[in-house]
C-alpha positions in Angstrom: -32.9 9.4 15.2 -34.9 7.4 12.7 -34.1 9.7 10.1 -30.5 9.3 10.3 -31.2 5.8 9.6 -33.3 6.8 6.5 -30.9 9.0 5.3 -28.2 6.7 5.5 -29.9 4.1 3.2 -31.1 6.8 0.9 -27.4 8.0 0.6 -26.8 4.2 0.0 -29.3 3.7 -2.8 -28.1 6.4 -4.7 -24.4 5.8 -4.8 -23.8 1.9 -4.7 -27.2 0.2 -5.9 -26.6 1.8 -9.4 -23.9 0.0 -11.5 -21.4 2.2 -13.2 -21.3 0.3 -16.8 -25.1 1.0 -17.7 -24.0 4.9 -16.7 -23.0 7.8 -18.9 -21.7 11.5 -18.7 -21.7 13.7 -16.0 -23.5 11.4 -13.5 -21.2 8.0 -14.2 -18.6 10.2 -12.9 -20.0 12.2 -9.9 -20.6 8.7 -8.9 -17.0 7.2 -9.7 -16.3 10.6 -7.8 -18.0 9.9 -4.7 -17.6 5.7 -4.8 -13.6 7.1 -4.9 -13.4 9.4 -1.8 -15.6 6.5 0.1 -12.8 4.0 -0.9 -10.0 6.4 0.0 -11.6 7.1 3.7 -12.1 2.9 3.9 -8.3 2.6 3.2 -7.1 5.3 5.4 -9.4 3.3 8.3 -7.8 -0.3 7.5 -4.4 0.9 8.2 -2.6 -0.5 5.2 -1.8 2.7 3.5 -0.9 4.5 6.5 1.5 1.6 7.6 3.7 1.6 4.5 3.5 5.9 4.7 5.1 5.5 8.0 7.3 2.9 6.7 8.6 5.4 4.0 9.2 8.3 6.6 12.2 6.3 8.1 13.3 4.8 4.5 13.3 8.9 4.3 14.8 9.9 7.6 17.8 7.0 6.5 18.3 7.5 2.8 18.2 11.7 2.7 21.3 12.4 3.0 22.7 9.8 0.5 20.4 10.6 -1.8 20.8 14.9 -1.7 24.8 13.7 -1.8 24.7 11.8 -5.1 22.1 14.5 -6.4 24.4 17.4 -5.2 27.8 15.1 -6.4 25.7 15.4 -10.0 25.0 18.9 -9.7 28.4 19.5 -9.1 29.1 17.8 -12.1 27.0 20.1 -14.1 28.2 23.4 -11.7 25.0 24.0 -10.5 25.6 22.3 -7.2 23.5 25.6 -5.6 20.4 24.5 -7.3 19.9 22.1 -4.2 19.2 24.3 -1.1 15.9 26.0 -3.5 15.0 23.2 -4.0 14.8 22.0 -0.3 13.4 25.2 0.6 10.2 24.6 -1.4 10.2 21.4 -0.2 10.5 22.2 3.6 8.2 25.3 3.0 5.2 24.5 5.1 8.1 24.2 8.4 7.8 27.4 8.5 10.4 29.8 9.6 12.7 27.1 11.4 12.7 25.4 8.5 15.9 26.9 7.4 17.8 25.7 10.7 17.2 21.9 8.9 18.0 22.9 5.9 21.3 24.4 6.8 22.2 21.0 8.6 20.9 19.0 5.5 23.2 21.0 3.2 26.5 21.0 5.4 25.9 16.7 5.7 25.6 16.8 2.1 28.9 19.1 1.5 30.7 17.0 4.0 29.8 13.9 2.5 32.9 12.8 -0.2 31.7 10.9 -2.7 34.9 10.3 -4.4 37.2 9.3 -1.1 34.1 6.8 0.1 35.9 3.7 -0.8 34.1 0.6 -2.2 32.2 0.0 0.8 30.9 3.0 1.5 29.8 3.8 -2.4 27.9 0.5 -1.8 26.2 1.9 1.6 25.6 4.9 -0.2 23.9 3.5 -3.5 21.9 0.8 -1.4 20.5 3.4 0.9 18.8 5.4 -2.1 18.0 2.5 -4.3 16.0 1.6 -0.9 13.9 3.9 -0.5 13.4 4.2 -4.9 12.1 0.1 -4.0 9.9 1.4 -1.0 7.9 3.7 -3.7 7.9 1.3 -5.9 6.8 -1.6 -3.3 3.8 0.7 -2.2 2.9 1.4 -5.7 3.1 -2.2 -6.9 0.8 -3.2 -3.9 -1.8 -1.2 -4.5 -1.7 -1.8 -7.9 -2.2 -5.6 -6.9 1.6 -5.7 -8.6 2.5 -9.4 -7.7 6.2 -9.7 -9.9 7.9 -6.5 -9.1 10.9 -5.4 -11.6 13.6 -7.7 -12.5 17.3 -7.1 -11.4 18.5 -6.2 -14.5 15.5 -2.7 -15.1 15.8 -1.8 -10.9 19.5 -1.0 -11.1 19.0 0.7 -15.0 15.8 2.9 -14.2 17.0 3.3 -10.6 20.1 5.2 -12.2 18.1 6.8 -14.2 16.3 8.2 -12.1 19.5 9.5 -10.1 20.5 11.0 -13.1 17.7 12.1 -14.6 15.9 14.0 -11.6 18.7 16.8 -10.8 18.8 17.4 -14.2 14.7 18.1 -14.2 15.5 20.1 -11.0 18.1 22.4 -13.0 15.7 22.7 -15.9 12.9 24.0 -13.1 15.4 26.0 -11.2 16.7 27.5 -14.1 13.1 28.3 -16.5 11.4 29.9 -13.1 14.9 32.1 -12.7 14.5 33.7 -16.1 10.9 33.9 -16.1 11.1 36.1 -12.6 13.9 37.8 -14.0 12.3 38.8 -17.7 12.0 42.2 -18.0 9.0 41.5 -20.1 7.1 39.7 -17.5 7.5 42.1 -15.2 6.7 45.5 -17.6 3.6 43.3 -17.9 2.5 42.8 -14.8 2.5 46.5 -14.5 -0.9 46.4 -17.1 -4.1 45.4 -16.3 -5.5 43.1 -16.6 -2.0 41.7 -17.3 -0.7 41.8 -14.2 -4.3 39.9 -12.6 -3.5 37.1 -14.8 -0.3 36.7 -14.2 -1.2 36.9 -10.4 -3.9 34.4 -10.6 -1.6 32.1 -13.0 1.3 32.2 -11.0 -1.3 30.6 -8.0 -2.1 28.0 -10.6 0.9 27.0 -11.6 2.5 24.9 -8.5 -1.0 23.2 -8.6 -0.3 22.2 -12.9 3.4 21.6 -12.1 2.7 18.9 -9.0 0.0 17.8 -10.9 2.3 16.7 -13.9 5.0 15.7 -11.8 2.7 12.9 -9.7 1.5 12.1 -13.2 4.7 11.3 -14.4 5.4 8.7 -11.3 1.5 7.2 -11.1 2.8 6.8 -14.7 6.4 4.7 -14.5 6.6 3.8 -10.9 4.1 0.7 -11.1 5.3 -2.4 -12.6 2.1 -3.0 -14.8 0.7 -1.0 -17.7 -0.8 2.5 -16.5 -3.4 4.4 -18.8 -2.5 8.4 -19.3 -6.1 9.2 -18.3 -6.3 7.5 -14.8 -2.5 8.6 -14.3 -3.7 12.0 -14.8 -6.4 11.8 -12.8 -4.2 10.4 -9.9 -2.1 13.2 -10.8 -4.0 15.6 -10.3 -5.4 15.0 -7.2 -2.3 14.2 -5.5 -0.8 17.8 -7.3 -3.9 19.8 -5.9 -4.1 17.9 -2.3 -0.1 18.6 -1.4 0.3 22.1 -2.4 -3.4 22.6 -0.6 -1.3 20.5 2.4 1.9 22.5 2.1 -0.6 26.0 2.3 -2.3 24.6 5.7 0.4 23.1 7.2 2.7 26.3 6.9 -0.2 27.6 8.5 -0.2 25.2 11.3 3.3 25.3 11.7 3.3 29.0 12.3 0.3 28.4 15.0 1.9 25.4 16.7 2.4 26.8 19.7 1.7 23.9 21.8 4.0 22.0 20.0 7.0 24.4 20.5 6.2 24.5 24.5 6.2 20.3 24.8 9.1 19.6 22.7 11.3 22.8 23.1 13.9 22.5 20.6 12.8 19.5 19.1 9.6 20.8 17.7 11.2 21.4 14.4 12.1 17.8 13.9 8.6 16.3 14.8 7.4 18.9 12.1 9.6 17.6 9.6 8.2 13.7 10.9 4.7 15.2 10.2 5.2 16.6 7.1 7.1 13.7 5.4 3.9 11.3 6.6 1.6 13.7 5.1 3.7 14.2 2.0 3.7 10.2 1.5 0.2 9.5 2.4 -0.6 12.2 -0.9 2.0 9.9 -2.4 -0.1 7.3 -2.1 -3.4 8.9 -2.1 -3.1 9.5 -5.4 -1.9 6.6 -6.5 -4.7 4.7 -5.3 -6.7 7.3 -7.3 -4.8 6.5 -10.3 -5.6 2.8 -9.9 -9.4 3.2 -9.3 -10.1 5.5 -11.7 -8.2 2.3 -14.4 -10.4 -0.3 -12.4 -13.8 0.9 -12.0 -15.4 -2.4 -11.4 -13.5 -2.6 -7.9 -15.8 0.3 -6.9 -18.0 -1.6 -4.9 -19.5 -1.6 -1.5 -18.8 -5.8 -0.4 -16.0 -7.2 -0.6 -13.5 -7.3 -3.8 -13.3 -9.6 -5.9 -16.6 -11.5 -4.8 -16.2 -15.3 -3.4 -15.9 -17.8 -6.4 -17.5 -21.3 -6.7 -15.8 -24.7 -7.5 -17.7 -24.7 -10.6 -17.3 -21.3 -11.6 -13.1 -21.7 -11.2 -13.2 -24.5 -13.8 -15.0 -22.6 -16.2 -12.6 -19.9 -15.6 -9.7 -22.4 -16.0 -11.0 -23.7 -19.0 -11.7 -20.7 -20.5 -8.5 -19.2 -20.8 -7.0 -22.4 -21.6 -9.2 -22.5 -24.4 -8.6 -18.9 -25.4 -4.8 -18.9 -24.7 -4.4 -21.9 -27.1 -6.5 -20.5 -29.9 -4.9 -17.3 -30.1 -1.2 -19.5 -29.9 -2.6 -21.6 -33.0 -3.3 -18.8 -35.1 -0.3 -16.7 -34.6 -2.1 -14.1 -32.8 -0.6 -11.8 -29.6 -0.2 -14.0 -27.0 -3.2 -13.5 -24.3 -2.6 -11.3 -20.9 -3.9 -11.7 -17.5 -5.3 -8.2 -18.2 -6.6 -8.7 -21.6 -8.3 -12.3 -20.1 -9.8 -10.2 -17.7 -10.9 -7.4 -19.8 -12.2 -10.0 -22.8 -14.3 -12.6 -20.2 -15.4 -9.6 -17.5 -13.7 -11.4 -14.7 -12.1 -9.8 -11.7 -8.4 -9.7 -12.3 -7.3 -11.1 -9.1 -9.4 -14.2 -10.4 -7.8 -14.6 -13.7 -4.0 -13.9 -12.1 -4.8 -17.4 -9.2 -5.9 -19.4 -12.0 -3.4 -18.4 -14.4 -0.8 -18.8 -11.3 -2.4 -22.5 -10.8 -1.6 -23.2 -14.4 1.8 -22.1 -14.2 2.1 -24.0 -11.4 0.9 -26.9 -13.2 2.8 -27.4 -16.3 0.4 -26.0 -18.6 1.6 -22.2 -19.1 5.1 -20.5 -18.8 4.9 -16.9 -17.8 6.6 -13.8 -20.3 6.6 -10.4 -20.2 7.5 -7.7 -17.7 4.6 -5.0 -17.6 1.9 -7.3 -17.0 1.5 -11.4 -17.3 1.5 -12.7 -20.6 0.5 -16.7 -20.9 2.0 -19.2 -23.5 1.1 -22.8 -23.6 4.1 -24.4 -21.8 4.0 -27.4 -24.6 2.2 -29.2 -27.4 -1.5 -27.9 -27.3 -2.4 -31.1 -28.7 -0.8 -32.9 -25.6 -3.0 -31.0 -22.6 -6.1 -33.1 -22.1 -8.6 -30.6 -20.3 -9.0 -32.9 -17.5 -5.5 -32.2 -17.0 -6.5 -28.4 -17.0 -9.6 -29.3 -14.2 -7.3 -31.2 -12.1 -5.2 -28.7 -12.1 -7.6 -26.2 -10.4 -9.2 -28.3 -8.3 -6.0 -29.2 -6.7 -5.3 -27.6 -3.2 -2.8 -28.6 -0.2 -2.9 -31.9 0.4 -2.0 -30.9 3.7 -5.7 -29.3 4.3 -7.2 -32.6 3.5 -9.9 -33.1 6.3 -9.3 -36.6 8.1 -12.3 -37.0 9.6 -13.5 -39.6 12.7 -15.8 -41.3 11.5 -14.2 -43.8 8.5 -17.1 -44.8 7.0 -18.6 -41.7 6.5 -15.3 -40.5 4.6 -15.3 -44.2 2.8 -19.2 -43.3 1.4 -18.2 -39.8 0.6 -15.2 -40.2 -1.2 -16.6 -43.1 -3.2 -19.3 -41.1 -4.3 -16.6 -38.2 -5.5 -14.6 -40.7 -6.9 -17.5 -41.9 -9.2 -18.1 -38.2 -9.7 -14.7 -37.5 -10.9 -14.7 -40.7 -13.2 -18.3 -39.3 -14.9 -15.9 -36.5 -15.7 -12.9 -38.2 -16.9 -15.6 -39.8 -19.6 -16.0 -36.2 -20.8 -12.6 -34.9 -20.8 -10.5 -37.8 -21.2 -10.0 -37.6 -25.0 -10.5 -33.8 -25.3 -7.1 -31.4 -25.7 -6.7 -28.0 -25.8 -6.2 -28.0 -29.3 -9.9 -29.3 -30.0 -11.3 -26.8 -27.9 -9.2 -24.3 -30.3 -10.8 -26.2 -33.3 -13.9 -25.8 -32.1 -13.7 -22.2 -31.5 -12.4 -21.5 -35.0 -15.5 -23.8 -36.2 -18.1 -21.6 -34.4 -16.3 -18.6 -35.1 -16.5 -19.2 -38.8 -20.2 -20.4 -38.7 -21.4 -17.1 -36.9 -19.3 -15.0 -39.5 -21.1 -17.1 -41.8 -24.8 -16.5 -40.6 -23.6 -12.4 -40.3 -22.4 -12.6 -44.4 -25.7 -14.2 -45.3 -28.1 -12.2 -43.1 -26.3 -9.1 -44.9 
């Protein structure tokens, strides 16, 4: 079986060994393409993914009926209260026919369930179980968007109600534009004329595919707490759109065919269905978020590990940097410096730039701003940091870790020679602050504009 072998490190060759940024066109993405579905299998074999799906079908399981209740209380509001059982019937589709048998318990819960007699604690029960399972999403997004702040108190509970407000008023506006389009007398005298009536056949298959597709868009969009291009939100988007109706089409199919099923769990067949099809549903959920992000990071496309191992020496250039950069743009009045931007600007993986920057924070020399993303300011005087400060800083660790070895005079030789190290160091960066480094930026910057005007 040689040739397996052979064919396995051809496959290799082609897909990994080339790198991405010296690629254009059509084959940069057939590769991003490929490199993707790769990932995707990877993270469906770690477990991580799958974990927090299965996590979500019992946030589900607890937080349905509170959530249809304040959707239906707002419904009710508007008098379209029986815009909810469409609704869960193209949800629940893909049950098949005993589908209806949950969605009639579903309903009667939610019709039984008084809102306005609940009291203070129970409106608190209630509102706490659907915020939980909003924060869930969110969690799972924010993770694999390598989200490490999530939302602050004050934007959870005001986009959290917005949500609740705003998403059975998107449900009457669907409910209500595919009512009169099935009901337009025009539409249908046109689907009486060829070829008319073929494209309005094939369109109306298209269109659950366009209208998922938007609507995971929309939360690949807003649901992180970072800053999400349109492009890779689309992308996620649209995978995500095309992979669950695809699901909802073959799972009404097994459903329909899951005669085993029915014979081992009798009556209770229905409800394992239901388990099934809200992992699946979440796992898309996910899916395609993870898309979304990959498609915004390309560079973490890679076949070793991400981000790659970084040297002692290599941190401390890092450090110093974004010091430097962070306290140029800060003396020139410029937009503050992101983690992102940091990242983007010196080609440095992201999770390196956010422990450094953490590090500084840590240590005195940054404060932290900004809620989509991490935006640095220099915590004080620039002209006050020394840069030793800045290397200390990085180099620092547990003190806890520190090895205590046996052998005293082996420790006494080593840490002598560090210390004499260090102080070789200190010569360097004892009188040097932040705000030279700026200087000398500015200086260099000016001298190559200079040499660029006279050249021209």
């Amino acid at each position: 079986m040689g040739w397996v072998g052979a064919l396995g490190r051809r496959f290799n060759a082609i897909v990994w060994q080339p790198e991405l940024e010296r690629l254009h066109g059509p084959r940069r993405w057939a590769l991003v393409a490929v490199r993707i579905l790769l990932t995707l299998i990877e993270d469906f074999r770690n477990g991580e993914i799958t974990m927090r799906a299965m996590g979500l079908v019992y946030t589900t399981l607890v937080s349905l009926v509170p959530l249809l209740a304040l959707a239906f209380s707002l419904l009710k509001a508007f008098g379209v209260d029986n815009a909810l059982r469409p609704v869960l019937q193209r949800f629940l589709s893909p049950l098949g026919a005993g589908s209806g048998q949950i969605i009639d318990k579903i309903v009667d819960f939610v019709q039984n369930v008084q809102v306005g007699v609940l009291g203070a604690i129970g409106m608190v029960t209630l509102i706490y179980s659907v915020v939980s399972l909003i924060q869930k999403v969110e969690a799972g997004c924010n993770y694999i968007w390598h989200v490490r702040k999530p939302r602050s108190i004050g934007r959870r509970v005001t986009e959290y109600i917005s949500v609740l407000v705003a998403g059975p008023l998107v449900i009457l506006a669907a409910a209500s534009m595919t009512a009169t389009v099935s009901s337009n007398s025009t539409v249908g005298w046109l689907t009486s004329i060829e070829p008319f009536g073929a494209a309005l056949y094939l369109a109306g298959r298209i269109l659950p595919y366009v209208l998922y597709g938007i609507g995971f868009t929309v939360l690949f969009k807003f649901i992180p707490n970072t800053r999400v291009w349109l492009l890779p939100a689309l992308g996620g988007g649209a995978f995500a759109g095309v992979l669950w109706q695809t699901a909802s089409l073959g799972f009404a199919w097994f459903a329909h065919n899951a005669g085993n099923v029915n014979a081992i769990y009798s009556s209770f067949a229905i409800l394992i269905l239901l388990l099934i099809w809200l992992y699946v549903s979440w796992m898309i959920l996910l899916l395609g978020c993870r898309v979304a992000f990959l498609l915004q990071h390309t560079e973490r496309l890679t076949r070793g590990d991400y981000p790659p191992r970084l040297g002692a020496a290599e941190r401390e250039r890092l450090a110093l940097l974004i010091t430097t950069l962070v306290a140029d743009r800060f003396m020139r009045g410029g937009m503050p410096w992101t983690t992102s931007a940091l990242a983007r600007t010196l080609r440095a993986a992201p999770d390196h730039i956010q422990d450094i920057a953490d590090q500084l924070v840590t240590g005195g020399i940054f404060i932290e701003a900004g809620e989509l993303g991490t935006t640095l300011l220099p915590r004080r005087d620039i002209a006050e940091v020394r840069l030793a400060r800045v290397v200390e800083i990085v180099r620092a660790g547990d003190p806890s870790a520190r090895a205590q070895p046996r052998d005293t005079n082996a420790a006494r030789a080593i840490d002598t020679l560090i210390g004499k190290i260090e102080q070789a160091g200190q010569s360097v960066y004892r009188d040097r602050s932040l705000r030279d480094m700026a200087l000398q930026l500015h200086a260099e910057s000016e001298s190559v504009d200079g040499k660029l005007a006279d050249s021209a």
